[in-house]
C-alpha positions in Angstrom: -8.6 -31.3 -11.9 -7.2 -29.1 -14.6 -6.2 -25.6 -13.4 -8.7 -22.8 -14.0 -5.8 -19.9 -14.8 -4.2 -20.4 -18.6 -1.9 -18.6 -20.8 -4.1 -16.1 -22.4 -3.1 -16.8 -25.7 -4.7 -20.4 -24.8 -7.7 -19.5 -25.4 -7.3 -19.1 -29.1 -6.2 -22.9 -29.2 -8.6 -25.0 -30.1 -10.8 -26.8 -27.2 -13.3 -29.5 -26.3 -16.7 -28.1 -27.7 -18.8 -27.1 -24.4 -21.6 -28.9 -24.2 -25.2 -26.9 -23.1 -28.8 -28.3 -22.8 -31.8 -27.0 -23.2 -33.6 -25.1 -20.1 -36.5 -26.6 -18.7 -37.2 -24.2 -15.7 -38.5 -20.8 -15.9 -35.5 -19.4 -14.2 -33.5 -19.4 -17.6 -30.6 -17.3 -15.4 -29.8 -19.9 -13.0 -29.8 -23.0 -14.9 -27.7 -21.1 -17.9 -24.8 -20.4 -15.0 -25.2 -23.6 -13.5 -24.5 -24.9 -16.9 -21.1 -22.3 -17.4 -20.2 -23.0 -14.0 -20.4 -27.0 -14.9 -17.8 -26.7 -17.9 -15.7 -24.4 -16.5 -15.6 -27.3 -13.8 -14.9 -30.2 -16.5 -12.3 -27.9 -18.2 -14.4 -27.5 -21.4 -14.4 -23.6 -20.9 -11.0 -21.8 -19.2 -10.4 -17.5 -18.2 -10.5 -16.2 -21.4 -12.6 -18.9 -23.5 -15.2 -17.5 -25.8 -18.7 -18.7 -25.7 -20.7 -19.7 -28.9 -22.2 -17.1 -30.1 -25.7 -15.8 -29.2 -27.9 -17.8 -31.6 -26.1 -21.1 -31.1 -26.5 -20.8 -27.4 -30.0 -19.8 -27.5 -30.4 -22.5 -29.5 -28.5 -25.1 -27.3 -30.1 -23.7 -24.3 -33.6 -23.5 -26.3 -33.8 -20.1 -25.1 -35.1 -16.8 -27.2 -32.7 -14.4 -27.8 -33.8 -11.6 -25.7 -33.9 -14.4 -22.7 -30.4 -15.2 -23.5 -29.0 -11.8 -23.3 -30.9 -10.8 -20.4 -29.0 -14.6 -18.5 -25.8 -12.6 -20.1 -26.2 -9.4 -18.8 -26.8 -11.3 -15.5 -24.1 -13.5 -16.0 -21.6 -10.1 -17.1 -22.8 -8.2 -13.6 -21.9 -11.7 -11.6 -18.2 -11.6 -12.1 -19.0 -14.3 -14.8 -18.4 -13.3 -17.9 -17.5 -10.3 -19.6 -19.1 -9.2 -22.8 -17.1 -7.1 -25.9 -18.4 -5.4 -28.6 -17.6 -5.5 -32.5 -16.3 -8.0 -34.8 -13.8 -10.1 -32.3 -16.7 -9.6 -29.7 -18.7 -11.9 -27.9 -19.2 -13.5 -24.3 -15.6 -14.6 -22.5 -15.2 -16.3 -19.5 -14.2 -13.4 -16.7 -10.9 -12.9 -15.2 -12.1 -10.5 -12.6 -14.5 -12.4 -11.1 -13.2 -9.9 -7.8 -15.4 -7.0 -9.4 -18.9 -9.1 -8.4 -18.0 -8.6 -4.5 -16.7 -4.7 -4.8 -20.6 -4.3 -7.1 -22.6 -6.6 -4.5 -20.7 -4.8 -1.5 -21.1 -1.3 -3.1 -24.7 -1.8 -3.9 -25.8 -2.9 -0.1 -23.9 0.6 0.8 -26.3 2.2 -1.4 -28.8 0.7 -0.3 -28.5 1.2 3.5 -27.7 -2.7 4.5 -24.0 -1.3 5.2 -23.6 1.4 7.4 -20.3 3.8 7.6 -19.6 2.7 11.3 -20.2 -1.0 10.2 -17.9 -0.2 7.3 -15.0 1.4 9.2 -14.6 -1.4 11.7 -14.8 -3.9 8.9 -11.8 -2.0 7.3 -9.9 -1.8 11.5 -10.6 -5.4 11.6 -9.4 -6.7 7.9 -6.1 -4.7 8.4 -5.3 -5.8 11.3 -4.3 -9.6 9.7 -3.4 -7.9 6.7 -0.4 -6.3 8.5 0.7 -8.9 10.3 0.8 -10.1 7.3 2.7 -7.9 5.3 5.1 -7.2 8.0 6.5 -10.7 7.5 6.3 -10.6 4.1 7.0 -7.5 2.3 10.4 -7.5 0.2 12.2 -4.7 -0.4 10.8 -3.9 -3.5 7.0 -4.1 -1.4 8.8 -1.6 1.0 9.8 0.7 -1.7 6.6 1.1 -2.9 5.0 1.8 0.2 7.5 5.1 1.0 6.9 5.8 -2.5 3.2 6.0 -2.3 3.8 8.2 1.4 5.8 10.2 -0.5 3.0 11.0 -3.3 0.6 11.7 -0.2 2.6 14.1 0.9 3.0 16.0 -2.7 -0.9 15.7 -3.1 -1.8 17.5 0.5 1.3 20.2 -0.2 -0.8 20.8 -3.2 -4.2 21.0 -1.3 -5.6 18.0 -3.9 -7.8 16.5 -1.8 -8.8 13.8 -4.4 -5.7 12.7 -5.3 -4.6 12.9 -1.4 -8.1 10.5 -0.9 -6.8 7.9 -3.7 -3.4 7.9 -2.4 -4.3 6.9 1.1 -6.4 4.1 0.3 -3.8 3.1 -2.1 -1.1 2.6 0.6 -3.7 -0.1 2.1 -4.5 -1.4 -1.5 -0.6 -2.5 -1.5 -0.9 -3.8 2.1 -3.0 -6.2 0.8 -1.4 -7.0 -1.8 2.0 -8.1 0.1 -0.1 -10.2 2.2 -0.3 -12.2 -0.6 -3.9 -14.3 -0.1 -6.1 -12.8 -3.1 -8.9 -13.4 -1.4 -8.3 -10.9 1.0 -6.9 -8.4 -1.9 -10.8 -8.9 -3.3 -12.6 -8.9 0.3 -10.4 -5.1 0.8 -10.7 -3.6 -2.7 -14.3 -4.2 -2.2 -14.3 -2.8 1.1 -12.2 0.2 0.2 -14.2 1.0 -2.5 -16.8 1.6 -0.9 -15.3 3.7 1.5 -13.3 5.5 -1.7 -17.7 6.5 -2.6 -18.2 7.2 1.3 -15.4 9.5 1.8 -16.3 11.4 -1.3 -19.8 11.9 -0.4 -18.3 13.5 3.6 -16.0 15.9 1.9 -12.6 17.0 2.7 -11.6 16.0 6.4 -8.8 16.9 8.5 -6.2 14.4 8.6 -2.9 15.7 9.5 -2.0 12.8 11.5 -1.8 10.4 8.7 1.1 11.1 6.7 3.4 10.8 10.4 1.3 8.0 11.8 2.8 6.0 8.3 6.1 7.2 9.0 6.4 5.6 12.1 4.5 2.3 10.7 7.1 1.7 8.2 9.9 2.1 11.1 7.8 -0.7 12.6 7.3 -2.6 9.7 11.2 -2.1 8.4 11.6 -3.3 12.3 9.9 -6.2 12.2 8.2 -5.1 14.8 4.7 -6.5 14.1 2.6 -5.7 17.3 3.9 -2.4 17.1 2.8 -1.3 13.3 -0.5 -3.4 13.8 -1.1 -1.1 17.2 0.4 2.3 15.2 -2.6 1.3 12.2 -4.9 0.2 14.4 -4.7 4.1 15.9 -4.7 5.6 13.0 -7.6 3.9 11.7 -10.0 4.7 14.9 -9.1 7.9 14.9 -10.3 8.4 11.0 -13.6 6.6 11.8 -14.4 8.7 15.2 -13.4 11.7 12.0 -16.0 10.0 9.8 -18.2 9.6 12.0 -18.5 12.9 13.3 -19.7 14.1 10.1 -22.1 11.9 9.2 -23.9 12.2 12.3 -27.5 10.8 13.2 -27.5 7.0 12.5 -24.3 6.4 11.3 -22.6 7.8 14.6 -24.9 5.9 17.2 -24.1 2.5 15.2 -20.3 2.6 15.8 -20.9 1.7 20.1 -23.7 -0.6 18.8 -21.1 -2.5 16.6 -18.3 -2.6 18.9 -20.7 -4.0 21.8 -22.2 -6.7 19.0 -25.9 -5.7 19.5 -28.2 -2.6 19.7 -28.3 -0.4 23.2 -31.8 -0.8 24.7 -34.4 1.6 24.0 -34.9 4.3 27.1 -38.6 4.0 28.7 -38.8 7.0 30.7 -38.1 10.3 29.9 -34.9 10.6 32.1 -33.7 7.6 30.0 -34.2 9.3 27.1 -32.3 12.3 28.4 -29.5 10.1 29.4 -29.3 8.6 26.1 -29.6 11.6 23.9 -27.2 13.8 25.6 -24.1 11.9 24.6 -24.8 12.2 20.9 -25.5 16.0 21.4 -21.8 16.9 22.3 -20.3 16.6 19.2 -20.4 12.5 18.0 -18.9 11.8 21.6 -21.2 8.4 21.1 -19.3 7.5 17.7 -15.5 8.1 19.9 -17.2 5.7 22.8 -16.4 2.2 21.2 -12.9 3.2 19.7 -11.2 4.6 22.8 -12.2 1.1 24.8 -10.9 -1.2 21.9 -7.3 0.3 22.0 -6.9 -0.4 25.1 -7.2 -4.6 24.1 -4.4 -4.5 21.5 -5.1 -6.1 17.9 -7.8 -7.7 16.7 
């Protein structure tokens, strides 16, 4: 099979014409991707190739043009394709196909499907391999750049930029990933961390102190070797951040962090006493959302 990744300057070389047919079915999107997906498969269309332009595919595909463009659109917010304006414009097969599961991730955020206690232990759980990971992989040059973004942490809360503190932080865990070298798990975390880039802006500033040494003492680990130890000094760090998130988001997303840890929702109370019971926990200051944390720890990584 031919590989899908080429030189860009491949795509200007002349290529086998792809070859479209005309849509039968009503669902014009589906059939016109199933039809892209097809060539890409048979090596007809590569990253970077340029589609005919919008009357010849309507025309192949027997489409109108308004049909077409509204498959493209589809196609563009996918991962697909990407479109460009003006005169060297057109529809290109995607390189960052990535960006369709950070927009399908970030949209069932907004929608309520992912909740911020199911979305921190998503994040505890995904770094814990990650680190192992990078502990046995990172070069010096990989270790350089982590003290290096510690070290622009550390300027940007002397400064009191909150932001730029924010972007730093989930940076260090960007190049985590990135050391750990699958790039299906650098997709799965930019996804997952850009969503909780838009969470932790919606919370406001936090108090975090205990980040900047926490990553001090993982890089001794990591510059160690020591794997268990930096994967145990994260995990730490990480559970204490979410009981900190959690605590101010309150209400729903506080109560779900036991429910996640225990795999399925705490039973409703019948009487009122049970009631009682069950409300008083979440009335002393998000001690529910601190519950499930403080018992993981205690079972080493995930």
């Amino acid at each position: 099979m031919p590989s899908s990744k080429t030189d860009p300057a491949d795509a200007d070389l002349p290529q086998p014409p792809a070859t479209f047919k005309a849509i039968r079915s009503a669902r014009a999107f589906e059939e016109i991707a199933a039809q892209i997906r097809s060539e890409l498969i048979a090596g007809r269309l590569k990253i970077g190739s340029r589609l005919p332009s919008e009357r010849a595919l309507s025309e192949q595909f027997g489409v109108s043009r308004n049909t077409l463009r509204e498959a493209l659109r589809s196609l563009e917010h996918a991962g697909l394709i990407r479109l460009q304006k003006g005169a060297s414009g057109g529809a290109f097969i995607s390189e960052r196909s990535g960006d369709a599961i950070v927009t399908g991730l970030l949209d069932l955020y907004h929608v309520g499907s992912i909740q911020p206690a199911e979305l921190t232990q998503a994040r505890i759980w995904l770094e814990s391999i990650i680190v192992r990971e990078a502990c046995v992989r990172a070069s010096a040059d990989d270790i350089a750049d982590l003290h290096r973004n510690i070290d622009e942490a550390a300027e940007a809360h002397s400064r009191g930029d909150f932001p730029l503190r924010a972007e730093k932080h989930l940076e260090f865990h960007r190049i985590l990933a990135r050391i750990a070298g699958n790039p299906i798990m650098v997709i799965v975390m930019n996804g997952v961390l850009d969503v909780l880039h838009h969470f932790v802006q919606t919370i406001g500033e936090y108090p975090n102190t205990f980040v900047l040494p926490s990553r001090r003492r993982f890089m001794k680990h990591l510059e160690d070797g020591d794997v268990n130890a930096a994967v145990e000094e994260m995990e730490t760090s990480l559970k204490r951040l979410q009981r900190t998130y959690l605590s101010r988001v309150g209400g729903e997303g506080a109560d779900a962090a036991p429910r996640a840890a225990r795999g399925a929702a705490a039973p409703k109370a019948s009487t009122p006493a049970e009631k009682t019971a069950e409300k008083a926990p979440q009335e002393a200051g998000g001690k529910a959302a601190a519950r499930a944390p403080r018992r993981t720890r205690t079972t080493g990584a995930a």
